[in-house]
C-alpha positions, -999 to 999 in steps of 0.1 A, spaced: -788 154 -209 -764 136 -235 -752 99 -234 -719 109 -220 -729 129 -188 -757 104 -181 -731 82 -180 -709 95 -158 -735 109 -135 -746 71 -131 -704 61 -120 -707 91 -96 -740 84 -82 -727 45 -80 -695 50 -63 -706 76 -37 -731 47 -29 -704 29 -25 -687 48 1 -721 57 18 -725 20 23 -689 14 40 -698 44 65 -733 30 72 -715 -6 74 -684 9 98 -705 24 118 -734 -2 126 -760 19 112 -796 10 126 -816 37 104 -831 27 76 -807 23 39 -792 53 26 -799 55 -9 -779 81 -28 -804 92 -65 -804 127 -87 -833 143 -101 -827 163 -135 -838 195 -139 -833 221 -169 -801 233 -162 -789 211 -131 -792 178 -113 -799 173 -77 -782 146 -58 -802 138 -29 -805 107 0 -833 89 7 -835 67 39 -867 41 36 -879 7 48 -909 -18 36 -914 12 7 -925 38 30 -895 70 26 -886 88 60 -871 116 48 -850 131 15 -822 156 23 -801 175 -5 -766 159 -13 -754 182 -41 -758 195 -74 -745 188 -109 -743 212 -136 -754 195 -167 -734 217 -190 -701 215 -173 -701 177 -153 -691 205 -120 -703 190 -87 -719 217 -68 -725 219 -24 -763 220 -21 -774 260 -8 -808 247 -7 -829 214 -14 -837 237 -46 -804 256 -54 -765 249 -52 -743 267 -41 -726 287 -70 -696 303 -54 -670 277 -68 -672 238 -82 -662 212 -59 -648 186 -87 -664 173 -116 -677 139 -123 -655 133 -154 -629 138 -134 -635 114 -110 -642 135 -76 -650 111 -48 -668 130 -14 -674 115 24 -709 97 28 -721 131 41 -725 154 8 -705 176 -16 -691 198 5 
């Protein structure tokens, strides 16, 4: 992955904390943090939330994918493949998405 998609994966990955936090904080949340990360993989990289507490993680779910190649945000099929029907936006474009996932 180059400088410039790193980059603007880590302004994606930051603001859609962002707006995962306001939900959580509107709506008196009493689940452990959500905690919006990406994995890289050869040809994609998977957005996915993590709830934990005192370092022990409860679960991981799939929020999306990101196609390395093209910066196109991707709704997650699977917690190992996106959906490849169309792109949902593209993070140098500056799509912004609910707390919930690309969808």
């Amino acid at each position: 992955m180059d400088e410039k998609t790193k980059a603007a994966l880590d302004a994606f990955v930051a603001q859609q904390q962002a707006v995962i936090d306001e939900n959580e904080k509107n709506h008196d949340v009493r689940i452990p943090k959500t905690v919006l990360a990406y994995e890289v993989g050869q040809r994609y990289a998977r957005l996915f939330v993590s709830r934990s507490a005192e370092g022990k993680v409860y679960d991981r779910s799939a929020y999306g994918f990101v196609d390395l190649a093209t910066g196109d945000l991707l709704k997650a099929a699977s917690w190992k493949a996106p959906a490849k029907n169309f792109a949902r936006g593209n993070i140098f474009k500056g799509s912004k998405f609910g707390p919930y996932g690309i969808s």
